[in-house]
DSSP file (Angstrom, degrees, kcal/mol; ACC not computed):
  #  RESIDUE AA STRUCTURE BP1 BP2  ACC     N-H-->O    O-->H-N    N-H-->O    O-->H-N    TCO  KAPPA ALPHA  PHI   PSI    X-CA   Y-CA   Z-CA
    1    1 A X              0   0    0      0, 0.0     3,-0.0     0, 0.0     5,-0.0   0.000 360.0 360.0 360.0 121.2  -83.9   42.8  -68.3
    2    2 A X     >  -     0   0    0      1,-0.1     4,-1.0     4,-0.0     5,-0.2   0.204 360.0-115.5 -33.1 162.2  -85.0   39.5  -66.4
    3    3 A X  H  > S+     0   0    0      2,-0.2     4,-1.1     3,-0.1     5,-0.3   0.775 123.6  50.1 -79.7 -48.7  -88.2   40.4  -63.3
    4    4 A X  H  > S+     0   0    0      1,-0.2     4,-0.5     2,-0.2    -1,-0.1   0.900 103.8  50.8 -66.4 -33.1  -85.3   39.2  -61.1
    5    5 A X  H >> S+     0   0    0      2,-0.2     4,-2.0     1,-0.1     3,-0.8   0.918 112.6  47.2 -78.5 -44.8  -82.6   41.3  -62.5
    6    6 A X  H 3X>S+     0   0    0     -4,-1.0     4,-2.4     1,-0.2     5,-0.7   0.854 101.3  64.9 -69.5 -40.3  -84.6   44.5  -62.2
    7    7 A X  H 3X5S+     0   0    0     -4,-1.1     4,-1.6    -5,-0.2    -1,-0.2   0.917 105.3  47.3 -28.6 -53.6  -85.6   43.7  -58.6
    8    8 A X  H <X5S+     0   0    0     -3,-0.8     4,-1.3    -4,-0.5     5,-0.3   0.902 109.5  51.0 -78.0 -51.8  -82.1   44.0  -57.7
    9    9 A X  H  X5S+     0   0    0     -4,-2.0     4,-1.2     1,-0.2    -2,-0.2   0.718 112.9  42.8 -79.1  -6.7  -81.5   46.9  -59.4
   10   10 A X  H  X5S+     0   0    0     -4,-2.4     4,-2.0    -5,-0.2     5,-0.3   0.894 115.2  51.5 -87.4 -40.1  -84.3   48.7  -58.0
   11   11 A X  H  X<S+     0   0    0     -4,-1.6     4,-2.1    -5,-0.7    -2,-0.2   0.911 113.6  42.2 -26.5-102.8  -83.5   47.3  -54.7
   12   12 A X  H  X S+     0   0    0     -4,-1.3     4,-2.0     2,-0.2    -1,-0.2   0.787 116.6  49.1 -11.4 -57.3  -79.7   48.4  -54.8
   13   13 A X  H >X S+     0   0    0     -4,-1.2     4,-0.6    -5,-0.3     3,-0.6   0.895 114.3  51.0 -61.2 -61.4  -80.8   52.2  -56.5
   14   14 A X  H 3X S+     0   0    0     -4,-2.0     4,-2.6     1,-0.3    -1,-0.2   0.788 109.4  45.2 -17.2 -74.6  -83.6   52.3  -53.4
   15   15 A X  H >< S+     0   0    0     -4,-2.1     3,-0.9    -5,-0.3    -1,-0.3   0.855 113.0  55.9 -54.8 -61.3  -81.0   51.6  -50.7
   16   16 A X  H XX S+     0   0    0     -4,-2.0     3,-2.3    -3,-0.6     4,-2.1   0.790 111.4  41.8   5.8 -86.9  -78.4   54.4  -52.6
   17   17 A X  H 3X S+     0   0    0     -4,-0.6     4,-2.9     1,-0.3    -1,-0.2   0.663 111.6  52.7 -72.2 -34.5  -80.7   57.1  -52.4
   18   18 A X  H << S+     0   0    0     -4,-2.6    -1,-0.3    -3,-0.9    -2,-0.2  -0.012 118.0  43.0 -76.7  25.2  -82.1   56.2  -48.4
   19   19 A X  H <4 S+     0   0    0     -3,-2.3    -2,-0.2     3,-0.1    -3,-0.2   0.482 116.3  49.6-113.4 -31.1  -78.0   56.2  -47.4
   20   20 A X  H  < S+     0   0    0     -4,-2.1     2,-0.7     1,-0.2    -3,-0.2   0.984 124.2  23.7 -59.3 -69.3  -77.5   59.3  -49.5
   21   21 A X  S  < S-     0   0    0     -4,-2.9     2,-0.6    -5,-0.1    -1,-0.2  -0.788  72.4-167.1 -91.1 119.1  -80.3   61.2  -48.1
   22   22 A X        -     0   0    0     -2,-0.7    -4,-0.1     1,-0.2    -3,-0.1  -0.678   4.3-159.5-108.6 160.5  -81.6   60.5  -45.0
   23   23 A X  S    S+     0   0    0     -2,-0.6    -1,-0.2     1,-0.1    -5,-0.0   0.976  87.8  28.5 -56.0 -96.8  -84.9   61.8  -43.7
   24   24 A X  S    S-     0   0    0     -3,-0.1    -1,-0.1     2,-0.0    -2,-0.1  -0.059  92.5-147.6-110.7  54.9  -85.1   61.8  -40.5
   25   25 A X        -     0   0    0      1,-0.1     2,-0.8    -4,-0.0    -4,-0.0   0.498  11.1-134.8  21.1 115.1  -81.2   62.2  -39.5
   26   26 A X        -     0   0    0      2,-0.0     2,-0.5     0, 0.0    -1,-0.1  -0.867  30.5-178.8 -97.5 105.2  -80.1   60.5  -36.6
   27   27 A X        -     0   0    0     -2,-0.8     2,-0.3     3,-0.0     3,-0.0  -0.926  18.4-143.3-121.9 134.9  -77.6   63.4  -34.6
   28   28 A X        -     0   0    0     -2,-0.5     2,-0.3     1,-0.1     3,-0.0  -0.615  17.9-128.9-104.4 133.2  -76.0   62.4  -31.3
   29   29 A X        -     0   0    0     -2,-0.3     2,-0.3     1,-0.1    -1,-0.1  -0.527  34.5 -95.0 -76.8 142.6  -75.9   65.1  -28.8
   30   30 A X        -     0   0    0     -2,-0.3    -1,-0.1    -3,-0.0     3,-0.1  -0.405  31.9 -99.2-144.0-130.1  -72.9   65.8  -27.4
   31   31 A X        -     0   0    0     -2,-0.3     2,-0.3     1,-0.1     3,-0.1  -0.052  49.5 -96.8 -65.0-178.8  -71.2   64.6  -24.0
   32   32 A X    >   -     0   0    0      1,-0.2     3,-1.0     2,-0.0     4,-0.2  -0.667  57.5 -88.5 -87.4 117.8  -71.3   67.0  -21.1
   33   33 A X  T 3  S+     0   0    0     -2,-0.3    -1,-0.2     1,-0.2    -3,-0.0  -0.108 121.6  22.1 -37.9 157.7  -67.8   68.9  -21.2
   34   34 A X  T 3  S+     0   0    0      1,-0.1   127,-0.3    -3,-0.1    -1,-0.2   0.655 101.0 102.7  61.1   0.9  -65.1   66.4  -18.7
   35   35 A X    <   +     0   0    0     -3,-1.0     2,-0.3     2,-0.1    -1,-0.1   0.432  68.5  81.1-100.5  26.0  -67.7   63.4  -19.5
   36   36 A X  S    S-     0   0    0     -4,-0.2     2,-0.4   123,-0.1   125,-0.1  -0.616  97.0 -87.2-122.1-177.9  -65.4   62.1  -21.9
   37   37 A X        -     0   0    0     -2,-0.3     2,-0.8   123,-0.1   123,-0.2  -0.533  36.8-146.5 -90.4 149.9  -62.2   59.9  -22.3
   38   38 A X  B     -A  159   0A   0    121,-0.7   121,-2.7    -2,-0.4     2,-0.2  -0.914  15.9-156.5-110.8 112.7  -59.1   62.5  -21.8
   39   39 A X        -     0   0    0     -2,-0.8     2,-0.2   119,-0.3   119,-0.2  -0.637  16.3-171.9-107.0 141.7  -56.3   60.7  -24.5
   40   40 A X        -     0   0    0     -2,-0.2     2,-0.4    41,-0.0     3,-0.1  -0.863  35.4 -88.4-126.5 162.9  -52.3   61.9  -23.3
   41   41 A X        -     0   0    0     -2,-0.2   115,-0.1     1,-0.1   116,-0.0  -0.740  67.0 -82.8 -66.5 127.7  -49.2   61.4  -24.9
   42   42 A X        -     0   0    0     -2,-0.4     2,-0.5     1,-0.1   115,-0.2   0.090  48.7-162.9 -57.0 138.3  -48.0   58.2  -23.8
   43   43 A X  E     -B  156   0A   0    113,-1.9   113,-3.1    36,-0.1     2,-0.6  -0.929  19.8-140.1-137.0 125.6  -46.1   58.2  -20.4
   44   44 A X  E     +B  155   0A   0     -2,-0.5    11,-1.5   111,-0.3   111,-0.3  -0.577  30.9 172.6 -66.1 126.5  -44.0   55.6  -19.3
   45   45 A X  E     +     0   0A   0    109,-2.3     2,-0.3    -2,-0.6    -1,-0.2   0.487  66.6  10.3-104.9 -14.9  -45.0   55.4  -15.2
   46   46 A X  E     +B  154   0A   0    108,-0.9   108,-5.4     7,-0.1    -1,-0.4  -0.876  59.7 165.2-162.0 141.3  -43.3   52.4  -13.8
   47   47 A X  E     -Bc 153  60A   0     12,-1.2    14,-1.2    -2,-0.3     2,-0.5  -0.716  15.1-170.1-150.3 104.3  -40.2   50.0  -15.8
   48   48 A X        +     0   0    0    104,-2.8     2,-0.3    12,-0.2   104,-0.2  -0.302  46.5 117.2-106.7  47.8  -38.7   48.0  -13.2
   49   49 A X  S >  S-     0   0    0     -2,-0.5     3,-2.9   102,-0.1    12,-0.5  -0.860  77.8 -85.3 -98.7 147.5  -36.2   47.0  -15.4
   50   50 A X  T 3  S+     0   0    0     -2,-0.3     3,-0.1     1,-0.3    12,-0.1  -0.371 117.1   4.3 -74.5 171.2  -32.5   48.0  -14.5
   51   51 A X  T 3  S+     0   0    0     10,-0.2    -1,-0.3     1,-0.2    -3,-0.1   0.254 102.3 147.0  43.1  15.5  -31.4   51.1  -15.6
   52   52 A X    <   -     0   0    0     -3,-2.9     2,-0.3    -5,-0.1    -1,-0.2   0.114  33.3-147.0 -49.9 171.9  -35.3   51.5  -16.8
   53   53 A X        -     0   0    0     -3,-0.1     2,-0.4     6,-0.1    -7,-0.1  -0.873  13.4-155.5-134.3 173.0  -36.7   55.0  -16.6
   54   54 A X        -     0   0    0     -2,-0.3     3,-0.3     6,-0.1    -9,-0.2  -0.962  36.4 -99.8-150.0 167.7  -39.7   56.8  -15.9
   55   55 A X  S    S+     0   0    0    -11,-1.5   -10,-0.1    -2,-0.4    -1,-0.1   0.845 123.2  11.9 -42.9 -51.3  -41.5   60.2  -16.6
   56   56 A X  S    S-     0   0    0      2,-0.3    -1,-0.3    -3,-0.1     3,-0.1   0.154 110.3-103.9-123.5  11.9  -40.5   61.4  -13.3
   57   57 A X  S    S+     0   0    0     -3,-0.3     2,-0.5     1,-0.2     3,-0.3   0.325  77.0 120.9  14.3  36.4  -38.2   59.1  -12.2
   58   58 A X        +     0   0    0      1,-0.2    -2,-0.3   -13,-0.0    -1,-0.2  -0.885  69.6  18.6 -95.3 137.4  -40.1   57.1   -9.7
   59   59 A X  S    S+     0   0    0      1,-0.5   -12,-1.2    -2,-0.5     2,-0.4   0.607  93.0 136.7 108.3  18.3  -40.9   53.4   -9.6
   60   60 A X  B     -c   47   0A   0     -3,-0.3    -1,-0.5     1,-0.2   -12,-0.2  -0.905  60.9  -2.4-113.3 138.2  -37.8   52.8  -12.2
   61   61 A X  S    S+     0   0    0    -14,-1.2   -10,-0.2   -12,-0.5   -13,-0.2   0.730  74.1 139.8  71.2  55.3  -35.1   50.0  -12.1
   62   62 A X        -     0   0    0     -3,-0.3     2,-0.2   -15,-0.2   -14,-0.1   0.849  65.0 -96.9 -79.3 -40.7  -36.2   48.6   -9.1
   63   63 A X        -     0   0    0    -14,-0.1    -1,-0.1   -13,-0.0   -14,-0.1  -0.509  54.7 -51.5 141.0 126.3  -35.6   44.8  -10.3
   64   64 A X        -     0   0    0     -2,-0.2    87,-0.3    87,-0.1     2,-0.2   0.116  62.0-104.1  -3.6 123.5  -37.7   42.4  -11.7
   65   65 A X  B     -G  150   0B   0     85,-3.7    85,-3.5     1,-0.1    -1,-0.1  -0.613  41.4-142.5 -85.4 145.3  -41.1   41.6   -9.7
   66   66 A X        -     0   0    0      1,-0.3     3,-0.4    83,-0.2     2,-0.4   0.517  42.0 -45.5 -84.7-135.5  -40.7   38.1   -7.7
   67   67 A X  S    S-     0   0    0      1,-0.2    -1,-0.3    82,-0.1    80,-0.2  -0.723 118.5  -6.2 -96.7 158.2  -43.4   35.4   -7.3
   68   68 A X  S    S+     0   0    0     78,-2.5     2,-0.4    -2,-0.4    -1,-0.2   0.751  99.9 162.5  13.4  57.2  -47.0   36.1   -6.2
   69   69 A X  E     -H  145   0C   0     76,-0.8    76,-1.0    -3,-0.4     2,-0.4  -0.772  30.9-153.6 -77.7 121.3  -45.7   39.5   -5.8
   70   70 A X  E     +H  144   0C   0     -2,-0.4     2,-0.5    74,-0.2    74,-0.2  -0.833  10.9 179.8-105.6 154.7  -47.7   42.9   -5.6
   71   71 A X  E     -H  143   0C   0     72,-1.9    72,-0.9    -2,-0.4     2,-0.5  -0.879  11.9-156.6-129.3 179.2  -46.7   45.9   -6.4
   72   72 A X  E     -H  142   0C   0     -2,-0.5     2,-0.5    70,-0.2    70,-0.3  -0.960  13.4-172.2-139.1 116.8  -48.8   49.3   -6.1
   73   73 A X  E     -H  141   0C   0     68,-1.5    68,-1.3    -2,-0.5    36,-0.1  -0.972  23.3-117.8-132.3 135.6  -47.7   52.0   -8.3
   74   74 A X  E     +H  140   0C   0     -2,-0.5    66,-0.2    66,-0.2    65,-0.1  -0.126  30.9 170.8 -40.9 129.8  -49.2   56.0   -8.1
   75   75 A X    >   +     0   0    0     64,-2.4     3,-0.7    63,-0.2     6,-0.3   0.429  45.7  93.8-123.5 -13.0  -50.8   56.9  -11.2
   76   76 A X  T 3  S+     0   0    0     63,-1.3     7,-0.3    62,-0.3     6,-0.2  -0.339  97.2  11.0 -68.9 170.0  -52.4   60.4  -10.1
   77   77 A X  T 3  S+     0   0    0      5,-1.1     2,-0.4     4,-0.3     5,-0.3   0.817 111.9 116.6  47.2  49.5  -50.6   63.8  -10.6
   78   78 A X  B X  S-K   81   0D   0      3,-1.0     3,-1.6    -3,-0.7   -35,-0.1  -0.948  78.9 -11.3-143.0 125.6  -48.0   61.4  -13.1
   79   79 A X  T 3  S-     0   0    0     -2,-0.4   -36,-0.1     1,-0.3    -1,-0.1   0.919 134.6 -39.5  93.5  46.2  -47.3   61.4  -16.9
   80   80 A X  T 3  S+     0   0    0      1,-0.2     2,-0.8    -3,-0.1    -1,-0.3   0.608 102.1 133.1  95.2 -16.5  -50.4   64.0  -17.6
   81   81 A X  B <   -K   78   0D   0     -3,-1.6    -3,-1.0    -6,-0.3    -4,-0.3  -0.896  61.1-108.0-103.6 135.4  -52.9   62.7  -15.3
   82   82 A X        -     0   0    0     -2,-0.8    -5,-1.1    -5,-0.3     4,-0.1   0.263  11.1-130.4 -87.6 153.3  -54.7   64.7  -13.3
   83   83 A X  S    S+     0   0    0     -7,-0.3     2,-0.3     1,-0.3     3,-0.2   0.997  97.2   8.7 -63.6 -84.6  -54.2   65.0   -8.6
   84   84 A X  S    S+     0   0    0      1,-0.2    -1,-0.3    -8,-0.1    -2,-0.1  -0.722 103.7  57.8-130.6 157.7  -58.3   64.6   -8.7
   85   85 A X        +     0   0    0     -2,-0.3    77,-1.8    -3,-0.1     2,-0.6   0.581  66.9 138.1 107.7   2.5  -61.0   63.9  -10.5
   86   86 A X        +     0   0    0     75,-0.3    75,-0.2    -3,-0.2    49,-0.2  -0.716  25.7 173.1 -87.1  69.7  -60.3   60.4  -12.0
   87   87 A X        -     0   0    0     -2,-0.6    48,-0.5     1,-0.2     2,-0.3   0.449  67.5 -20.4 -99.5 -45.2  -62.2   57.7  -12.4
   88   88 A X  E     -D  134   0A   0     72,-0.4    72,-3.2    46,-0.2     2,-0.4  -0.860  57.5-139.7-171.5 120.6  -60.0   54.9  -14.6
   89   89 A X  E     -DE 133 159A   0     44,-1.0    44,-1.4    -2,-0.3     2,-0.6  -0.807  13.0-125.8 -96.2 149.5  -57.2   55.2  -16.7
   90   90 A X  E     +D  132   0A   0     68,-2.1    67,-5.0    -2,-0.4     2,-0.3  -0.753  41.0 172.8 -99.1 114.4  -56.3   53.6  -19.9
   91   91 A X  E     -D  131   0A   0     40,-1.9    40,-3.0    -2,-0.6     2,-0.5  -0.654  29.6-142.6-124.8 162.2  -52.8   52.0  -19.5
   92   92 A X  E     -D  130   0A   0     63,-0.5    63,-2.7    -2,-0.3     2,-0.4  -0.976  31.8-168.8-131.2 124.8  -50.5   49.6  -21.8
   93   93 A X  E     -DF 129 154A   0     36,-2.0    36,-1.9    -2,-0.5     2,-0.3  -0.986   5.7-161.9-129.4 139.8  -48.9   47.3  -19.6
   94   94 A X  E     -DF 128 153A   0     59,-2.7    59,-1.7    -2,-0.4     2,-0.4  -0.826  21.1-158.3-120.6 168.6  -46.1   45.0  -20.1
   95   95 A X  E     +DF 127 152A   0     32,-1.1    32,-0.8    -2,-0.3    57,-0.3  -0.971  26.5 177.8-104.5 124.2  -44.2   41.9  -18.9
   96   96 A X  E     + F   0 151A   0     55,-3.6    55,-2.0    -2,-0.4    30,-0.1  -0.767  58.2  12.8-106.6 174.4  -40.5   41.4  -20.2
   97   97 A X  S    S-     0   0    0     -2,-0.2    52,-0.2    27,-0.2    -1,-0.2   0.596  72.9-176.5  65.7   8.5  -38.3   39.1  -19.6
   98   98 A X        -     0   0    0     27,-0.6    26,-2.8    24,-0.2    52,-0.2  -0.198  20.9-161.3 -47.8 125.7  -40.2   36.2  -17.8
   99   99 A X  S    S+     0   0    0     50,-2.9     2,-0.3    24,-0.2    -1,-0.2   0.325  72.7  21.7-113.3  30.7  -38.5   33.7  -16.7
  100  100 A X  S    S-     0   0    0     47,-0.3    22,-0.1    49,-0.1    -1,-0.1  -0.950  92.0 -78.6-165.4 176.2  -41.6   31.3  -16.4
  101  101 A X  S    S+     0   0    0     -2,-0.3     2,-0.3    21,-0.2    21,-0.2  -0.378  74.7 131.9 -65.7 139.1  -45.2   30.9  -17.7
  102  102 A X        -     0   0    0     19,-0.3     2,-0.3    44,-0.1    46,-0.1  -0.814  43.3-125.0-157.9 174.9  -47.2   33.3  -15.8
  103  103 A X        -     0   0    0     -2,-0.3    43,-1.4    17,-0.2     2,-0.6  -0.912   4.3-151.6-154.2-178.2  -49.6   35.9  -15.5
  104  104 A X  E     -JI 119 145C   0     15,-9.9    14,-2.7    -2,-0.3    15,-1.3  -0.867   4.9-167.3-127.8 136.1  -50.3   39.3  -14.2
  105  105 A X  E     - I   0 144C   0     39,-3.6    39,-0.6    -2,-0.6     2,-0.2  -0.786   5.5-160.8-120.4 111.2  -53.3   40.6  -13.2
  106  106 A X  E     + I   0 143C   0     -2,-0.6    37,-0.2    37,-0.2     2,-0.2  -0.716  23.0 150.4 -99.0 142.1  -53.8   44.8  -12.5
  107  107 A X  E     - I   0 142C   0     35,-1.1    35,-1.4    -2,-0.2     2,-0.7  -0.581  56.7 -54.1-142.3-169.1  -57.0   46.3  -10.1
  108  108 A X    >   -     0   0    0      4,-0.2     3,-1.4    33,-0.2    33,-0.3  -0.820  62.7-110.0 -79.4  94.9  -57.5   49.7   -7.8
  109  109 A X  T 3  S+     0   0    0     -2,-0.7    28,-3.0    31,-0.4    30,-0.2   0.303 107.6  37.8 -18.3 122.0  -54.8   49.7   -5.4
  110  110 A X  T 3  S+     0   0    0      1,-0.3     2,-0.2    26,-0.2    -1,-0.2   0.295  97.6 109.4  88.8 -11.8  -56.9   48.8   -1.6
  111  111 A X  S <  S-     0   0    0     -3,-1.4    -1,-0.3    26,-0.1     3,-0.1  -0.642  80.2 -99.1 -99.1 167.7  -59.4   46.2   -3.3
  112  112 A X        -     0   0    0     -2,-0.2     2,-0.4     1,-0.1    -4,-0.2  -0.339  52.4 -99.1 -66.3 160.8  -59.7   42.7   -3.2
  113  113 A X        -     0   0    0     -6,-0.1    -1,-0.1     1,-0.1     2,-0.1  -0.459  30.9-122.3 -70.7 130.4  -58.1   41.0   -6.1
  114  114 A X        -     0   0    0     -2,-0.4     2,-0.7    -3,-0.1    -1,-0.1  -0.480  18.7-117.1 -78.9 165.9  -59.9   40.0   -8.6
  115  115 A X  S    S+     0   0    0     -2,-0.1     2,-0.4     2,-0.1    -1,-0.1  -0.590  79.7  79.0-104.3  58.6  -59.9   36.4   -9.6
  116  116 A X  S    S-     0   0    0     -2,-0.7     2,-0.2   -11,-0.0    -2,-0.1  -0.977  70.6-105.0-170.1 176.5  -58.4   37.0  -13.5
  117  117 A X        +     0   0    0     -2,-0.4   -12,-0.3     1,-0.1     3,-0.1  -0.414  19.3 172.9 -97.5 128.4  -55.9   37.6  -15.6
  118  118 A X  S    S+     0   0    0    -14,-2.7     2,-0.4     1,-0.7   -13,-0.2   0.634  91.2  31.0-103.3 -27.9  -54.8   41.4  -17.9
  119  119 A X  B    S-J  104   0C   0    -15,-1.3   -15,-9.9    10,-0.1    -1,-0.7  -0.995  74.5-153.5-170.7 121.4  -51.7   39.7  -19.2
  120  120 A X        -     0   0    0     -2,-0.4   -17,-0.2   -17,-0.2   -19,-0.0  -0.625  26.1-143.3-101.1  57.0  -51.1   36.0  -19.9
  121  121 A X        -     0   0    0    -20,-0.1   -19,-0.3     1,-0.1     2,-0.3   0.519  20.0-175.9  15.6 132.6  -47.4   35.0  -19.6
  122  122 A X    >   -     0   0    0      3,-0.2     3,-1.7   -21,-0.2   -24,-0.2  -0.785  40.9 -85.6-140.2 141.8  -45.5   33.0  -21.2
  123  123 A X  T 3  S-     0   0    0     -2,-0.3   -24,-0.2     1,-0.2   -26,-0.1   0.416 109.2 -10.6 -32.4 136.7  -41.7   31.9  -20.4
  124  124 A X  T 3  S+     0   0    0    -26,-2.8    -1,-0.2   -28,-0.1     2,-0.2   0.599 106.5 128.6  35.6  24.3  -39.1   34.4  -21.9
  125  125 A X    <   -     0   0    0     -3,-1.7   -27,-0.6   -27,-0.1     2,-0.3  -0.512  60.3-136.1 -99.8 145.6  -42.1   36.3  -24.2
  126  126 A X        -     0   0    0     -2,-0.2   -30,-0.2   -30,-0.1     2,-0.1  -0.918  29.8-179.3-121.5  79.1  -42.5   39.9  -24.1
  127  127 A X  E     -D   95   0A   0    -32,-0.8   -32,-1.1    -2,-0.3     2,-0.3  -0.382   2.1-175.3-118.5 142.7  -46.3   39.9  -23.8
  128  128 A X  E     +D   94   0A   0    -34,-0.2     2,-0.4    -2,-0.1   -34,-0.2  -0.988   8.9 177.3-133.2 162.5  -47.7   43.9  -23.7
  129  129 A X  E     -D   93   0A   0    -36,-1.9   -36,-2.0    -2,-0.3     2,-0.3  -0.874  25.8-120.6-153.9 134.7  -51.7   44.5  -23.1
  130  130 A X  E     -D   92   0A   0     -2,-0.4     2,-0.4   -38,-0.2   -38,-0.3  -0.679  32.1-165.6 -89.2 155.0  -54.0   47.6  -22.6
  131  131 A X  E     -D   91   0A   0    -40,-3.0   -40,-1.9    -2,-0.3     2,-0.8  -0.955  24.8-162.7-129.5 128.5  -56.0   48.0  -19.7
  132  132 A X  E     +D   90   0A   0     -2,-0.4     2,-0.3   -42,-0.2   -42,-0.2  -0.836  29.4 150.1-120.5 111.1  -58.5   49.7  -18.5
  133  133 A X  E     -D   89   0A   0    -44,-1.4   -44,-1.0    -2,-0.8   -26,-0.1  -0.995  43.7-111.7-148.6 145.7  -58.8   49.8  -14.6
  134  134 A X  E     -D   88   0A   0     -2,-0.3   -46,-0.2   -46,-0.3   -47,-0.1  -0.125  41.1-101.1 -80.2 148.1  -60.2   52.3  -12.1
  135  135 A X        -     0   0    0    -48,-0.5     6,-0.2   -49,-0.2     2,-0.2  -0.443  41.9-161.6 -59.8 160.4  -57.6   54.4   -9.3
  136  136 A X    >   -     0   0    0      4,-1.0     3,-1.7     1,-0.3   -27,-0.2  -0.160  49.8 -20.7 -92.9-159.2  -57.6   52.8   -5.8
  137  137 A X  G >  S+     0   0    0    -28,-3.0     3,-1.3   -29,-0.2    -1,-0.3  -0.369 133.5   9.1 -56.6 140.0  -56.5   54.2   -2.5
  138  138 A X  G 3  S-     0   0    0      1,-0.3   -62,-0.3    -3,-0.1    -1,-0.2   0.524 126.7 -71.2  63.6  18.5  -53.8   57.3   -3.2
  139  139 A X  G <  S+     0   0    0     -3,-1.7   -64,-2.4     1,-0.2   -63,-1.3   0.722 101.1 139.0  98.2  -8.9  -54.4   57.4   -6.7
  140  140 A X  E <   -H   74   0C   0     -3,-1.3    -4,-1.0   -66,-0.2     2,-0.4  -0.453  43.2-152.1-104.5 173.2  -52.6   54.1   -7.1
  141  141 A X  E     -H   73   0C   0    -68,-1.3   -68,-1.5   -33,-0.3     2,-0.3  -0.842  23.4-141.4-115.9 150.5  -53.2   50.7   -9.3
  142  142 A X  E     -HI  72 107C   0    -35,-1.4   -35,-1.1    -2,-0.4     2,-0.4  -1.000  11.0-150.8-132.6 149.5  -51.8   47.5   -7.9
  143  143 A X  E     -HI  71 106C   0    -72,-0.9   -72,-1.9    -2,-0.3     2,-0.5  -0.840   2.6-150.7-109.1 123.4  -50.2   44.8   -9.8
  144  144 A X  E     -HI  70 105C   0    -39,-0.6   -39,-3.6    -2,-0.4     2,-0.3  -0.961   8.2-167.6-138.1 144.0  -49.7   41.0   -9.4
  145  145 A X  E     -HI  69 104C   0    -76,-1.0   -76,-0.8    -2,-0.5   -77,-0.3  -0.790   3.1-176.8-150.7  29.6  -47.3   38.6  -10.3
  146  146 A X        +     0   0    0    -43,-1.4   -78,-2.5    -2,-0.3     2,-0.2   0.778  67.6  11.8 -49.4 -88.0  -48.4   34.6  -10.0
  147  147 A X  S    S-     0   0    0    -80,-0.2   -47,-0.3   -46,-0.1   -44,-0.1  -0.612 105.6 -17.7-107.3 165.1  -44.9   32.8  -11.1
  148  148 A X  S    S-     0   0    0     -2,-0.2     2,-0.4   -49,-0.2   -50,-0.1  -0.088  85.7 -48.8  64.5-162.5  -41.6   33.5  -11.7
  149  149 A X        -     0   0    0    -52,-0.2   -50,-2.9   -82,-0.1     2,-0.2  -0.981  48.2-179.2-117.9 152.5  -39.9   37.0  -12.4
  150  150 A X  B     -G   65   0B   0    -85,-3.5   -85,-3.7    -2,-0.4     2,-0.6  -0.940  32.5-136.2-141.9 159.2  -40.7   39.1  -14.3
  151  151 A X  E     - F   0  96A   0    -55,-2.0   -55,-3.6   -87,-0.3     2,-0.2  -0.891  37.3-162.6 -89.4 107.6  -39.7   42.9  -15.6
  152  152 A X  E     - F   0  95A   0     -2,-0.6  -104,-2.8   -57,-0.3     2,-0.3  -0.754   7.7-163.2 -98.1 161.8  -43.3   44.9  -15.7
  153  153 A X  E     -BF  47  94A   0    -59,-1.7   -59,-2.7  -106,-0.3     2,-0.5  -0.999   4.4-172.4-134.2 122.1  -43.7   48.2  -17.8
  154  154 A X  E     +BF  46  93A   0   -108,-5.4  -109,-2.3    -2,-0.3     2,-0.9  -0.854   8.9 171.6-115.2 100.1  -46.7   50.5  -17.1
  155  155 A X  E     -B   44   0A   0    -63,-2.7   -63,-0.5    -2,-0.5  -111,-0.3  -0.770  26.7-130.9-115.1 129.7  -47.3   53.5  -19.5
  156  156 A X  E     +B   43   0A   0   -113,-3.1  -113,-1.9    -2,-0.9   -65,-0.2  -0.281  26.9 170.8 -50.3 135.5  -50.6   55.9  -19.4
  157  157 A X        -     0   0    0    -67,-5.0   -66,-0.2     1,-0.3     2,-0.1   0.707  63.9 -31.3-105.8 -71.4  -52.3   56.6  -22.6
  158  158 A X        -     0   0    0    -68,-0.2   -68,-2.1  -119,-0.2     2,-0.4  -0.536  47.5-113.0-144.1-171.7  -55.4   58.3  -20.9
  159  159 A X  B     -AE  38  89A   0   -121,-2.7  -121,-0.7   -70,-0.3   -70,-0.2  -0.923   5.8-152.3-147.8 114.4  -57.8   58.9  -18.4
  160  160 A X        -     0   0    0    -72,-3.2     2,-0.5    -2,-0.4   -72,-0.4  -0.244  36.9-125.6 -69.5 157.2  -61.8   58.6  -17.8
  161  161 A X        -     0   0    0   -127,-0.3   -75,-0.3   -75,-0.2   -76,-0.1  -0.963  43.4 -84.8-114.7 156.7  -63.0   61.5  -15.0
  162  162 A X  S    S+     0   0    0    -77,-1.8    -1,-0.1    -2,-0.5   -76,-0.0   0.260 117.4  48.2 -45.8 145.6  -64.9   59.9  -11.9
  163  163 A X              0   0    0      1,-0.2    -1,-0.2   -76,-0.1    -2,-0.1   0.940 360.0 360.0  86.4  19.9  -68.9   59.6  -13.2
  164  164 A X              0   0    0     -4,-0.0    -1,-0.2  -128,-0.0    -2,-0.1   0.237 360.0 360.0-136.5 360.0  -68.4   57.9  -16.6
């Protein structure tokens, strides 16, 4: 065996035996019960497509959202997420149906808009994205709309609690 070739292989056993055993064990406490992300079965919460649906049957088959449109839809008490105690929820939102190049941007319902994008448009494309953005005023998210119309779909995966 070469000095180079045994080098390697002592190298290589070394590193084996410090992943196999470790010393001194690195163990992660953990979180504080409620300090964690709370995952739901997914719940459709606004499809403002016609005949669309919802969990509860609000915020469904309204119609396509117009141009530089907002819309504000409740996400507390809905599809699994909790009245109080919420901090940001983890949403899939989509656009269908666009009938021009576009995008949508979602924040906390009663704050200024933020200057960017969640979902990037493009004409008759069925674009979906997950989001993660904090409740506004009542619990709600708001939604905006730059060009064209468009069908949006909001469904909850989960929920942060206020403090994380």
């Amino acid at each position: 065996m070469s000095h180079s070739r045994g080098f390697v292989v002592g190298t290589v056993a070394a590193l084996l035996v410090s992943l196999a055993v470790p010393v001194g064990g690195f163990v992660q406490a953990a979180p504080p019960p409620g300090d964690t992300f709370h995952g739901l079965v997914p719940a459709r919460l606004m499809d403002t497509r016609v005949g669309g649906s919802t969990i509860d049957g609000l915020f469904a088959g309204g119609g396509p959202v117009g141009i530089a449109s907002v819309t504000n839809v409740t996400i507390s008490n809905r599809g699994g997420v909790p009245a109080s105690g919420v901090g940001a929820v983890a949403l899939n939102v989509t656009a269908t149906g666009p009938t021009s190049d576009s995008f949508v941007t979602v924040w906390p319902a009663g704050a200024a808009q933020p200057n960017a994008s969640n979902l990037n448009l493009r004409a008759n494309i069925t674009t979906p994205n997950m989001v993660i953005v904090a409740l506004g005023a009542g619990g709600q998210i708001s939604l905006f709309n730059e060009r064209g119309n468009t069908d949006l779909i909001v469904d909850v995966l989960g929920w942060f609690p206020t403090g994380v």
